[in-house]
C-alpha positions as CSV (number, residue, x, y, z in Angstrom):
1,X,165.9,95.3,105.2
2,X,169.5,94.2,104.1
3,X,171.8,97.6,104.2
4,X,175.0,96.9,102.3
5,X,175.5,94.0,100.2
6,X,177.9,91.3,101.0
7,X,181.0,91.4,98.2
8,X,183.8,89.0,97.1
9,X,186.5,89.0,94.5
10,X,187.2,85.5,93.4
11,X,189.8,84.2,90.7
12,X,189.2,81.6,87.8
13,X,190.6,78.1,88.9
14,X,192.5,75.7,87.4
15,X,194.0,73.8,89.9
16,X,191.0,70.8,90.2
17,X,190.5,67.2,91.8
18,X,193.1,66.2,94.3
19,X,195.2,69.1,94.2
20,X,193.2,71.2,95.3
21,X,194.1,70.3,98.7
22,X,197.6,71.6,98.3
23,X,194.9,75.0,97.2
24,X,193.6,74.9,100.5
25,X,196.7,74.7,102.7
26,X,197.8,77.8,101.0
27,X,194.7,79.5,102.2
28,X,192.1,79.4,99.1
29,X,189.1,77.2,98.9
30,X,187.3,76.3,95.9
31,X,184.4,77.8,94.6
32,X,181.8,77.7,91.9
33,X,179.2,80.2,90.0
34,X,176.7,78.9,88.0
35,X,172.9,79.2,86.9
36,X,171.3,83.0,85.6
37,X,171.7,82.2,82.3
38,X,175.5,82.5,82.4
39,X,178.4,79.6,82.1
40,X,179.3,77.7,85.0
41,X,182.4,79.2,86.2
42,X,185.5,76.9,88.1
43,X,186.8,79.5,90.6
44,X,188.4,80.2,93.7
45,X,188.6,82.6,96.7
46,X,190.7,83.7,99.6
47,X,189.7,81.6,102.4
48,X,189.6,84.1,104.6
49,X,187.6,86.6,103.1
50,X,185.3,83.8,101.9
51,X,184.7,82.8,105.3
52,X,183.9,86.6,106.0
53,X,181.0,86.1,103.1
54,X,179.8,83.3,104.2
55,X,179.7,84.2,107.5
56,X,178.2,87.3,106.8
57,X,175.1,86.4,104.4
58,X,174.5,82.9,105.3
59,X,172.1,81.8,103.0
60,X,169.6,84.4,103.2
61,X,171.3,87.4,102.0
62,X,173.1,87.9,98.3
63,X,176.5,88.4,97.6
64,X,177.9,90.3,95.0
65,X,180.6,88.3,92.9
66,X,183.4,90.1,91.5
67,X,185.5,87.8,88.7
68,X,188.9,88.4,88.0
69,X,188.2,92.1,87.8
70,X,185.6,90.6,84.9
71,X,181.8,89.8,85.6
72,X,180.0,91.1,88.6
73,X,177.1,88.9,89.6
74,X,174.8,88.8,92.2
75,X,174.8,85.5,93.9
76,X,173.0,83.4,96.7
77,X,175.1,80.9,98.6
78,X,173.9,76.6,97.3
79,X,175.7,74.5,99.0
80,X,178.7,74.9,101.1
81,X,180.7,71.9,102.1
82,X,183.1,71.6,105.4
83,X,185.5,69.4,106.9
84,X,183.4,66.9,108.5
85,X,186.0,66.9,111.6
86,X,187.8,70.2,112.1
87,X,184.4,72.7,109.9
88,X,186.9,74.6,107.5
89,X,185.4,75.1,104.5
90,X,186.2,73.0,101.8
91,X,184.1,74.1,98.7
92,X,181.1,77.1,98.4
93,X,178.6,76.6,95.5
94,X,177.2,80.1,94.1
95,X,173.9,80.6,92.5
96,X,173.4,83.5,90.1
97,X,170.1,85.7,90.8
98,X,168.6,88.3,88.9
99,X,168.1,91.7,91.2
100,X,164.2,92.3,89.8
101,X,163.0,88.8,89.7
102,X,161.9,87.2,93.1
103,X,164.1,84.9,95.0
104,X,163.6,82.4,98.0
105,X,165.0,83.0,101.2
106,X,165.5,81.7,104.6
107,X,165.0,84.4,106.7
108,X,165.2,83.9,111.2
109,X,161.9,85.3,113.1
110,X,163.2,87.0,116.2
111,X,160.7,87.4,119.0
112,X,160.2,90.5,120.4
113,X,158.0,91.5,123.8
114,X,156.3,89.7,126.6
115,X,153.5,87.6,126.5
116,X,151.0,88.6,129.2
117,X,149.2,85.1,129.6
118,X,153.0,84.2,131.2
119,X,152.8,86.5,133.9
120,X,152.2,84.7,137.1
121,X,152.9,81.3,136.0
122,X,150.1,80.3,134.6
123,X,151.1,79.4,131.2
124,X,154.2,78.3,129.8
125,X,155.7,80.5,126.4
126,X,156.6,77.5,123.6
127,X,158.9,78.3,120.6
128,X,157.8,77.0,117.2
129,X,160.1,77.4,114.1
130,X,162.7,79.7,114.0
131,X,163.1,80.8,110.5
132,X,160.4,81.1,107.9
133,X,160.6,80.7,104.0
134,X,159.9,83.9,101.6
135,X,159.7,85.1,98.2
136,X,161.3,88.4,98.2
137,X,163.1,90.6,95.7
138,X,167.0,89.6,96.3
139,X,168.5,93.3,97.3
140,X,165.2,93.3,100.0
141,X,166.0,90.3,101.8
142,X,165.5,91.5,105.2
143,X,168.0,90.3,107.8
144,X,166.0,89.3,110.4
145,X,161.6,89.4,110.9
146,X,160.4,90.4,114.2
147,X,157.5,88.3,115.6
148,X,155.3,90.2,118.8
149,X,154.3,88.4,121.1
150,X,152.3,91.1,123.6
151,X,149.1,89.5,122.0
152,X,149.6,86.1,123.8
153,X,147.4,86.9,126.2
154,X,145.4,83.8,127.1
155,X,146.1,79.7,127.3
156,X,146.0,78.2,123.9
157,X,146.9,81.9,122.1
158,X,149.3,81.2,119.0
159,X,151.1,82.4,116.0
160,X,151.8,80.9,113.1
161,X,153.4,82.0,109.6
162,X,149.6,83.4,108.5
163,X,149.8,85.8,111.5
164,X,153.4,87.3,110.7
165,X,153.5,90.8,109.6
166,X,155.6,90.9,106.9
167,X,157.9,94.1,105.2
168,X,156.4,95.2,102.1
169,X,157.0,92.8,98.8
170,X,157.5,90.1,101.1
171,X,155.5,87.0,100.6
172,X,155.7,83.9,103.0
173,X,155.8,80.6,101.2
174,X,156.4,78.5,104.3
175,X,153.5,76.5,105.1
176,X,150.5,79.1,106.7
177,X,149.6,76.7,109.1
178,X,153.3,76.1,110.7
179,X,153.2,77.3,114.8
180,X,155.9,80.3,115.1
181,X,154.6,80.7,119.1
182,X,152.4,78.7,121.6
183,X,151.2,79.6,125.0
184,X,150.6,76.2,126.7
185,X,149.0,75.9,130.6
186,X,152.4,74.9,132.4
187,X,151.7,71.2,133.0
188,X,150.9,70.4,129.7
189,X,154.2,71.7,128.7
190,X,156.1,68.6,128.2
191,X,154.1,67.3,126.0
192,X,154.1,70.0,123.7
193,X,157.5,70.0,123.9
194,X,157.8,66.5,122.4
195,X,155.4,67.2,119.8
196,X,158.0,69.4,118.0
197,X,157.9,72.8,120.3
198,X,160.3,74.5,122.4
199,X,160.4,76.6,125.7
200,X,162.0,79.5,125.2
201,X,164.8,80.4,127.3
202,X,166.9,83.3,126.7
203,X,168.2,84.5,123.2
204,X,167.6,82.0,120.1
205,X,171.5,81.0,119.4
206,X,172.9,80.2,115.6
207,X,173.2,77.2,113.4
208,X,176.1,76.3,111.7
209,X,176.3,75.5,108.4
210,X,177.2,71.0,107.5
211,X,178.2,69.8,104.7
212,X,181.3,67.4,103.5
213,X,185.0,67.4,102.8
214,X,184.6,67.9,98.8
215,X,187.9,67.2,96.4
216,X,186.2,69.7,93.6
C-alpha cells in the first residue's frame, strides 16, 4: 500500500485569464479544487513543489491539499494540462475525495518472476496491459500490484485482470477478460504483437502525463 501521503500548500488565486502567464514566469501555475461537496476553489501553487506532487502521486495516489493555512482536503489529480512544446505545466485540476468512500484508480501491474515455458526458446513472453483499473479506499491505493508469472509454464498459458491477486479491499473494475501476460510459441509472435501485445524486454518505463497550454 501507499506509505505517506503526498501534501501541498496552495494559495487562493486571483490573478485569472491571460495574466496568468506573467503567474507562471514567476514560478506558480494555476490550479483548481472542486467536487466533495465543497465550492470550487480558484487557486494556485508553487510550481516547483507542484511539480514534486504531481510527480509523486500521478494519478493514482491522493494528495492532501492544504489552503491558505484554511481547508485540508484530500484530493485526486483530474486533469493536468502542459505546454504542448517545452511539457511545463500549465494548469492541475484537483478532485476532492472522501477517505471512507471508494475511489477509482489507476494502478501499474509490475511483473515479477520467470516464466518457465520461456526457458529454452520455445515460447515467446508477450506483455498485455500495463496498468489495471480498481475500486479501492483512497488512503489504500497501493503503489504498484505485482503480477507472477512462475505459472506460465506451457504455450498458450495467460493472465488476465480475473487472475490478479489483489490486496485486501481491492476490487478490479477493469474489464476481467483484458490479457495482463501471454506466452506465445516464438513464431507466432509477431502476430500477436500486432494484435495489441508486447514482448517484454527489460523493465516497463513511465508515461508522461499530455495535456494543453491552458490560459485558466
Amino acid at each position: 500500500m501507499a506509505t505517506d501521503n503526498v501534501s501541498l500548500s496552495v494559495d487562493p488565486r486571483e490573478v485569472t485569464g491571460k495574466k496568468v502567464r506573467a503567474l507562471r514566469r514567476s514560478g506558480i501555475t494555476p490550479v483548481h479544487l472542486y467536487g466533495g461537496g465543497g465550492e470550487s476553489l480558484t487557486l494556485q501553487a508553487e510550481t516547483q513543489a507542484l511539480r514534486a506532487a504531481v510527480n509523486t502521486a500521478g494519478r493514482g495516489q491522493p494528495i492532501a491539499i492544504e489552503v491558505g493555512g484554511g481547508e485540508k482536503a484530500l484530493t485526486f489529480i483530474r486533469e493536468i494540462a502542459k505546454h504542448p512544446v517545452t511539457g511545463e505545466l500549465q494548469h492541475v485540476d484537483f478532485i476532492r475525495v472522501d477517505a471512507t468512500v471508494p475511489v477509482s484508480a489507476e494502478v501499474t501491474l509490475s511483473i515479477v518472476g520467470e516464466a518457465p515455458a520461456t526457458r529454452g526458446g520455445g515460447g515467446q513472453f508477450l506483455r498485455g496491459i500495463r496498468t489495471v483499473t480498481i475500486s479501492v479506499l483512497p488512503l489504500e491505493v497501493p503503489d504498484e500490484i505485482e503480477v507472477s508469472i512462475d505459472g506460465l509454464e506451457n504455450i498458450g498459458d495467460n493472465i488476465r485482470v480475473e487472475d490478479l491477486i489483489l490486496p485486501d479491499g481491492v476490487v478490479a473494475i477493469s474489464s476481467p477478460d483484458q490479457v495482463v501476460a501471454r506466452i506465445a510459441m516464438t513464431r507466432t509472435a509477431a502476430v500477436e504483437v500486432g494484435e495489441g501485445m508486447e514482448v517484454e524486454e527489460g523493465e516497463e518505463g513511465e508515461e508522461g502525463e499530455e495535456g494543453e497550454e491552458s490560459e485558466e
